[in-house]
C-alpha positions in Angstrom: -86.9 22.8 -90.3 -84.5 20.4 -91.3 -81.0 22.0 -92.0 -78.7 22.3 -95.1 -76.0 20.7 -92.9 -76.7 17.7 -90.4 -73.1 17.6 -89.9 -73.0 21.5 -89.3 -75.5 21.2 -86.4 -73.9 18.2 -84.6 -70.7 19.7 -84.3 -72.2 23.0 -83.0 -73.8 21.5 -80.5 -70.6 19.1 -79.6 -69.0 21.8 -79.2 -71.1 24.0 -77.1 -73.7 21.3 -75.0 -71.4 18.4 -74.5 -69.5 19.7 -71.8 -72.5 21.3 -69.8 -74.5 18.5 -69.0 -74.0 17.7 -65.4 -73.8 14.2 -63.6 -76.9 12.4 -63.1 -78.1 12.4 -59.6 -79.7 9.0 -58.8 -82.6 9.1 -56.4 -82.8 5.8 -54.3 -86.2 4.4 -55.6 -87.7 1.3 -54.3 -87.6 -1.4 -57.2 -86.8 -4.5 -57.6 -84.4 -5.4 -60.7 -86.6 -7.0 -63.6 -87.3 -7.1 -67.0 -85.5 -4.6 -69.2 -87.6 -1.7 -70.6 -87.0 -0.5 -74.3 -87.6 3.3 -75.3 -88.0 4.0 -78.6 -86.6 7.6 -80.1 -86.2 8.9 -83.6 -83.3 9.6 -84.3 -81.9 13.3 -83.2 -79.9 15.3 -85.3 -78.1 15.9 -82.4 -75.7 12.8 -81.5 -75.0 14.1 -77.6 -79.0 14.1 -77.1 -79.2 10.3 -78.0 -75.9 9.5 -76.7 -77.0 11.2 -73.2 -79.5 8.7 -72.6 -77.8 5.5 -74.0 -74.5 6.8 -71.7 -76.1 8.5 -68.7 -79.7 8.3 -68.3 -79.7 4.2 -68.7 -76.8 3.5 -66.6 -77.8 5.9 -63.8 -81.4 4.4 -63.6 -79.8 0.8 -63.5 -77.7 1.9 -60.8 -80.9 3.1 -58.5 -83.0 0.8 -59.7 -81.3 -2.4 -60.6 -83.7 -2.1 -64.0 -82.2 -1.6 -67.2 -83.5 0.4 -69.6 -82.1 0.0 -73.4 -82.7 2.8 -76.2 -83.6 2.2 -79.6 -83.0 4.9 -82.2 -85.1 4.8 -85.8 -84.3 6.8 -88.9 -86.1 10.0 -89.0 -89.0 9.9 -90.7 -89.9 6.5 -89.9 -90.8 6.5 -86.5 -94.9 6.7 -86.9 -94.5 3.6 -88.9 -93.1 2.1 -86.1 -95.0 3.0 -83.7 -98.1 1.8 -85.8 -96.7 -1.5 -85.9 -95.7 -1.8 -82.6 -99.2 -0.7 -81.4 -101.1 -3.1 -84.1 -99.1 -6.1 -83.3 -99.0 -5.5 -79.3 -95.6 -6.2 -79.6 -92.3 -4.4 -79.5 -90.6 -1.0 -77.4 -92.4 -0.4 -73.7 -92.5 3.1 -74.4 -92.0 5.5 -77.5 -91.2 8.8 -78.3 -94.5 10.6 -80.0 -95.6 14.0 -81.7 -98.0 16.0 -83.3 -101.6 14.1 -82.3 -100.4 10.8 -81.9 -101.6 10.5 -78.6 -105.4 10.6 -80.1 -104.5 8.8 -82.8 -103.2 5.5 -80.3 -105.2 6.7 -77.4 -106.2 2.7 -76.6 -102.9 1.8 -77.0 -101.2 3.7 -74.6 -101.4 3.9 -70.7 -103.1 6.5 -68.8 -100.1 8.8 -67.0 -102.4 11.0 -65.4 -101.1 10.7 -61.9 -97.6 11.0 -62.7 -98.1 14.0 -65.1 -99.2 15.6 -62.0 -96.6 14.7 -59.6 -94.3 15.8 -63.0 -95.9 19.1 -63.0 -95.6 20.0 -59.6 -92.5 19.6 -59.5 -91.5 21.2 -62.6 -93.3 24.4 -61.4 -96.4 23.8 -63.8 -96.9 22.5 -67.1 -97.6 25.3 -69.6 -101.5 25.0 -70.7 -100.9 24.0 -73.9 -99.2 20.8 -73.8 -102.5 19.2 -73.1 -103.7 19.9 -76.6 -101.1 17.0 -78.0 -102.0 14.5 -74.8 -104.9 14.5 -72.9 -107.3 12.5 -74.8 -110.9 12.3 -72.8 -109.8 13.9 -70.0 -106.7 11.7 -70.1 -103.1 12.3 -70.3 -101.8 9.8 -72.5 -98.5 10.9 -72.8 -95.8 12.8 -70.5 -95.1 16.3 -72.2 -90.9 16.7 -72.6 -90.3 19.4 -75.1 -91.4 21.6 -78.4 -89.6 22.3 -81.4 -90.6 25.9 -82.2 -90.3 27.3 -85.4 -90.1 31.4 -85.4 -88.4 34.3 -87.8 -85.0 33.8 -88.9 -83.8 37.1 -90.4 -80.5 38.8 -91.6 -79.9 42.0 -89.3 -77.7 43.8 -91.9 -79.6 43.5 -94.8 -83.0 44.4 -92.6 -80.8 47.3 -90.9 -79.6 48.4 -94.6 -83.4 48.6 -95.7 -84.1 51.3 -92.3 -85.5 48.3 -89.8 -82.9 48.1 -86.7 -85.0 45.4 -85.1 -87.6 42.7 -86.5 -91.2 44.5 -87.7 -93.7 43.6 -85.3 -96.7 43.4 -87.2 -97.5 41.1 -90.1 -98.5 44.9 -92.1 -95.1 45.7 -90.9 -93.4 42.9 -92.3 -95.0 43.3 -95.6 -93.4 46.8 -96.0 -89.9 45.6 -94.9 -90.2 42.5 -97.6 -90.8 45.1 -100.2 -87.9 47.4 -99.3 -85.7 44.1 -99.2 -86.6 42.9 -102.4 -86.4 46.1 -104.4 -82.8 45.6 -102.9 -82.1 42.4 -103.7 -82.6 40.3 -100.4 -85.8 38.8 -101.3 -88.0 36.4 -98.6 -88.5 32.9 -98.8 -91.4 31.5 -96.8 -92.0 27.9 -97.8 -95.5 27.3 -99.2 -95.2 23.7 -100.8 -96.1 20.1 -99.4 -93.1 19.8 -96.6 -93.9 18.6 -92.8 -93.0 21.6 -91.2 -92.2 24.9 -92.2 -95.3 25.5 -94.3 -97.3 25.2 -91.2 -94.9 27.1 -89.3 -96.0 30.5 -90.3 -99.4 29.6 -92.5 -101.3 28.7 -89.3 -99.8 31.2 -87.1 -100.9 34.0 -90.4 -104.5 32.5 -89.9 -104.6 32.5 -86.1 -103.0 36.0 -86.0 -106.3 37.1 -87.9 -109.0 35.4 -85.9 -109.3 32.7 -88.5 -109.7 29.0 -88.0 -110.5 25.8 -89.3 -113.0 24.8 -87.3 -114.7 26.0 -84.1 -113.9 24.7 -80.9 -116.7 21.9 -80.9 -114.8 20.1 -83.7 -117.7 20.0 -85.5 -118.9 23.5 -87.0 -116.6 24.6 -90.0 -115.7 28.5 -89.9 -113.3 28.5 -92.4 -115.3 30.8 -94.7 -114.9 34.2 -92.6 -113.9 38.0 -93.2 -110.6 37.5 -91.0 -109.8 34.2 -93.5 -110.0 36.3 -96.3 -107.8 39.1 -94.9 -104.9 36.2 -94.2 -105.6 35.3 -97.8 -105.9 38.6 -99.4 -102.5 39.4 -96.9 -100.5 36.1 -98.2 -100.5 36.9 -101.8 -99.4 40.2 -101.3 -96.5 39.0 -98.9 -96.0 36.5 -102.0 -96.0 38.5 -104.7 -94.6 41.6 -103.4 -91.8 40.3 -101.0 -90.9 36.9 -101.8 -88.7 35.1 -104.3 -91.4 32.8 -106.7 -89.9 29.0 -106.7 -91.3 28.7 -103.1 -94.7 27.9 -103.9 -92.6 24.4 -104.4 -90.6 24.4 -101.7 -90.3 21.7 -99.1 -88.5 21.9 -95.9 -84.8 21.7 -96.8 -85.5 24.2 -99.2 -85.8 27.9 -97.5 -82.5 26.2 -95.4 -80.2 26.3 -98.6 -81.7 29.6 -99.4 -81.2 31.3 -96.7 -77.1 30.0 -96.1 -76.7 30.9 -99.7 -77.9 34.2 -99.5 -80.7 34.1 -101.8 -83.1 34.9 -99.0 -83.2 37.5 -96.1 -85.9 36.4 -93.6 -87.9 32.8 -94.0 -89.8 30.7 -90.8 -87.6 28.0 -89.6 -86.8 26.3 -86.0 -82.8 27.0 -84.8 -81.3 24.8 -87.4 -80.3 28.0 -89.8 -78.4 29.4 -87.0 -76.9 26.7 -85.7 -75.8 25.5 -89.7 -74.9 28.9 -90.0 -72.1 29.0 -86.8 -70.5 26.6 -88.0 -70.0 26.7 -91.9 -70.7 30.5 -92.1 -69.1 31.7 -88.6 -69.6 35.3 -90.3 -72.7 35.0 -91.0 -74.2 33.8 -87.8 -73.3 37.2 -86.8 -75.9 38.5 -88.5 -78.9 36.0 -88.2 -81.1 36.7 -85.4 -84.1 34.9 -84.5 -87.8 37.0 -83.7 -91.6 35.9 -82.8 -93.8 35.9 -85.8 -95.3 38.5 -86.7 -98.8 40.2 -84.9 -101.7 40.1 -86.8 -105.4 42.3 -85.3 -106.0 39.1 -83.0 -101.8 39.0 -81.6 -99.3 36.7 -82.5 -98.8 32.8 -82.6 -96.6 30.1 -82.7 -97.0 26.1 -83.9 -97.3 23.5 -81.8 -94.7 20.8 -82.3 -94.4 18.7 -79.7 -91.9 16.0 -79.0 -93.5 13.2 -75.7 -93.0 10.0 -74.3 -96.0 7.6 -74.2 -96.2 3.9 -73.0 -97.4 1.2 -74.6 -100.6 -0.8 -73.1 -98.5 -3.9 -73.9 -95.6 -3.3 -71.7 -96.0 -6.4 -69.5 -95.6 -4.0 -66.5 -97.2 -1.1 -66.3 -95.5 0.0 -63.2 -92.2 -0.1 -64.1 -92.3 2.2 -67.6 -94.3 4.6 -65.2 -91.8 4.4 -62.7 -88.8 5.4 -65.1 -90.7 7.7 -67.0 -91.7 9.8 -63.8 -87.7 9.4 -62.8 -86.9 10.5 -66.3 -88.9 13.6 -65.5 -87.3 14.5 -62.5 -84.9 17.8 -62.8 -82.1 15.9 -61.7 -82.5 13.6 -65.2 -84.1 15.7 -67.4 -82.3 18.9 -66.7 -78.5 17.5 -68.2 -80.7 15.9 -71.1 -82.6 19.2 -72.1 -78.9 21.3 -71.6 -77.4 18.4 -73.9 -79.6 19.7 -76.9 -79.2 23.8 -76.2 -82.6 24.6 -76.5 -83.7 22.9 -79.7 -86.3 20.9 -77.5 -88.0 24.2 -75.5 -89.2 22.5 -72.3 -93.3 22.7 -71.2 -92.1 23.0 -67.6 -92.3 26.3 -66.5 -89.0 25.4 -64.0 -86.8 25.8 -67.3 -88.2 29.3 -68.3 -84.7 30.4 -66.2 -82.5 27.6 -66.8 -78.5 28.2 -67.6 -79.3 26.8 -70.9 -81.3 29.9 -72.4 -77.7 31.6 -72.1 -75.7 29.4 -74.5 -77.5 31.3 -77.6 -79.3 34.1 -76.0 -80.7 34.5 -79.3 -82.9 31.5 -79.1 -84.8 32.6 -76.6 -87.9 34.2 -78.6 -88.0 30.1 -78.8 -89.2 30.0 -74.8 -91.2 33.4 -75.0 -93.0 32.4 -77.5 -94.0 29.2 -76.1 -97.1 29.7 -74.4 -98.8 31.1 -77.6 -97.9 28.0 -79.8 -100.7 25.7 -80.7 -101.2 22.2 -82.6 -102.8 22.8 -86.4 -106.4 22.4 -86.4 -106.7 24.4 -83.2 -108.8 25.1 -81.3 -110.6 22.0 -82.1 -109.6 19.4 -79.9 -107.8 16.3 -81.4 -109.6 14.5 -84.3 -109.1 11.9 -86.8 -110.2 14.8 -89.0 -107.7 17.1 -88.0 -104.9 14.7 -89.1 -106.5 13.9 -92.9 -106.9 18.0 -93.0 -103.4 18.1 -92.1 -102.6 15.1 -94.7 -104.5 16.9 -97.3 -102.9 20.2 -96.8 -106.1 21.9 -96.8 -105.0 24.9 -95.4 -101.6 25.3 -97.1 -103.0 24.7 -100.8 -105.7 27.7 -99.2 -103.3 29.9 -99.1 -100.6 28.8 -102.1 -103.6 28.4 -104.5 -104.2 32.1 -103.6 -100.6 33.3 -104.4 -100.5 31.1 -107.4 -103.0 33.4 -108.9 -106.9 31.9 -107.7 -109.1 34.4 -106.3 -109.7 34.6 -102.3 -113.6 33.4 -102.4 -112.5 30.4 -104.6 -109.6 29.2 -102.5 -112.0 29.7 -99.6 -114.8 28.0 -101.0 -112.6 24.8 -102.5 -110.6 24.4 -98.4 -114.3 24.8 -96.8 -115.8 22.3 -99.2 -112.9 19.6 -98.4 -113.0 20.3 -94.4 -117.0 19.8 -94.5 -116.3 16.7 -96.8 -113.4 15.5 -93.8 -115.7 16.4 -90.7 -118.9 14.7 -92.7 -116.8 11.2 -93.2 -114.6 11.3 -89.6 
């Protein structure tokens, strides 16, 4: 996910987003002028995203409201710390940006946005389904939904082409007998399969899905990991593995199938946009032959990952009203359409209102990114939201499953060592 070049990716998108964000339209709202709010972001790779709000956003809500709103940006990778701090010590930003299943994990710190995630998704033509799995915590939404960073097939259309394969193979069997062809002519895959954040679980879950495998059932409680269908996604990954791919990325992190794949040592790996956009504008000639596909299908279909990017506000904002107030203006397609077309599409919107917008056309080839949308899930699905499901995630349970099995262990051991340490996690949770 992350890309070789941050510098690469800001200037793309400087170049193409910057100038098609429209004026803010500022709704007259009925508020009096008090305390400032503070929203907390990680930082974006793309300057123009932050820069929106800090420029646009904040001074347009000021204007309607008379309240101002400040935005704090934190190094990337560092913004659960805060937020765990900030929810210990009941101190700190009004409202945060949050991912993954931090709604669960903070659920009594944050306020219940039910009502306005209603009124949001009425207006924004419906929320897909599947946002609720990162927010609504007992019934509860406990964070407004704003947009998912997909991760799909980014591929190399010559070299494919070259090997007989005009368009992406549809099937994971398909796949399999494109990778060898590829290799045998010197365009190897590189699927990453170490201990990163992102890209391991971008196609390893979607693999085990794809086969009618799972974790755990949907009553969080009863481990099914040991199956037929988890043994074909094993059996299927060390093949892909040892017949398809290059061998140093059983160790590879996220960064790492990036530089492979602008260097050329790779045709096809899982990633989110960032190769294409790096690739536009330090290898203009070779972004003309990257394209972007859904994963694969497997016998139960094909699937995406869930990565989900949400506001949430904290239960110590001295005025509840007012973060809900802005947060539900934020929302409204006035705001948050010139802040979505600021980024491309790098955050896909979970508002079915922006299935059409004008910003699907900037890269036309990002758009697997939307289609795919409605098939993505969280890891750990479809269990709902547990403290276990984070330490399995922590633990890398079902990644060292399936690199343990292309390092060489058999299938029933693999299986038997991830079910033994998911019953040990669900026992303990």
């Amino acid at each position: 996910m992350v890309s070789v070049s941050r510098a690469s990716r800001r200037n793309f998108i400087k170049r193409t987003a910057l100038g098609a964000a429209g004026a803010l339209v500022a709704p007259s709202i009925v508020s009096a002028a008090g305390k400032p709010l503070l929203m907390m972001h990680e930082s974006s790779f793309i300057p123009p995203y932050d820069a929106y709000f800090k420029n646009k956003i904040t001074a347009a809500y000021e204007k309607a409201t008379g309240v101002k709103v400040n935005y704090e940006t934190v190094s990337v990778g560092s913004l659960l710390t805060r937020v765990t701090t900030a929810a210990e010590n009941g101190t700190g930003p009004d409202m945060t940006q949050i991912g993954f299943n931090w709604a669960f994990l903070f659920s009594e710190k944050f306020v219940d946005v039910t009502d306005i995630a209603a009124e949001i998704g009425q207006e924004g033509g419906g929320w897909y389904p599947n946002a609720q799995e990162a927010v609504v915590v007992d019934g509860k939404w406990k964070a407004i939904p704003f947009g998912n960073i997909g991760q799909l097939m980014n591929w190399r259309t010559d070299w494919f082409k070259e090997a007989g394969y005009e368009k992406f193979p549809e099937t994971w069997d398909e796949l399999l007998e494109a990778g060898i062809k590829l290799k045998k002519n010197g365009h190897p895959f590189g699927f990453e399969l170490g201990h990163g954040f992102g890209d391991n679980h971008g196609w390893l879950y979607p693999l085990l899905w794809s086969y009618g495998a799972r974790e755990v059932e949907a009553d969080g409680k009863t481990i099914v990991i040991d199956s037929d269908e988890t043994a074909r996604a094993v059996d299927y990954c060390r093949r892909l593995y040892k017949e398809a791919m290059v061998e140093d990325c059983l160790g590879w992190t996220d960064v790492s199938n990036n530089k492979a794949f602008l260097s050329e040592q790779i045709s096809c790996t899982n990633n989110a946009e960032s190769i294409l956009w790096a690739a536009k504008k330090d290898f203009p000639e070779m972004a003309k032959v990257i394209d972007q596909s859904p994963n694969p299908k497997g016998p139960k279909g094909s699937f995406a990952m869930l990565n989900p990017l949400c506001h949430a506000i904290f239960t110590h904002t001295p005025d509840h009203k007012a973060a809900k107030d802005f947060v539900r203006w934020l929302m409204k397609p006035e705001q948050v359409g010139g802040w979505y077309d600021v980024a491309v599409t790098y955050y896909q919107p979970f508002l079915h209102k922006y299935d059409d917008a004008p910003m699907w056309n900037v890269e036309p080839k990002n758009k697997p990114f939307r289609d795919t949308l409605s098939t993505a899930h969280l890891p750990g699905w479809p269990a709902p939201l547990s403290r276990a499901q984070s330490e399995t995630i922590a633990k890398y349970v079902v990644i060292d499953m399936f690199a343990k099995a292309c390092a060489g262990k058999s299938t029933k051991d693999v299986i038997a060592e991830a079910k033994a340490q998911l019953q040990q996690i669900y026992k303990t949770a």
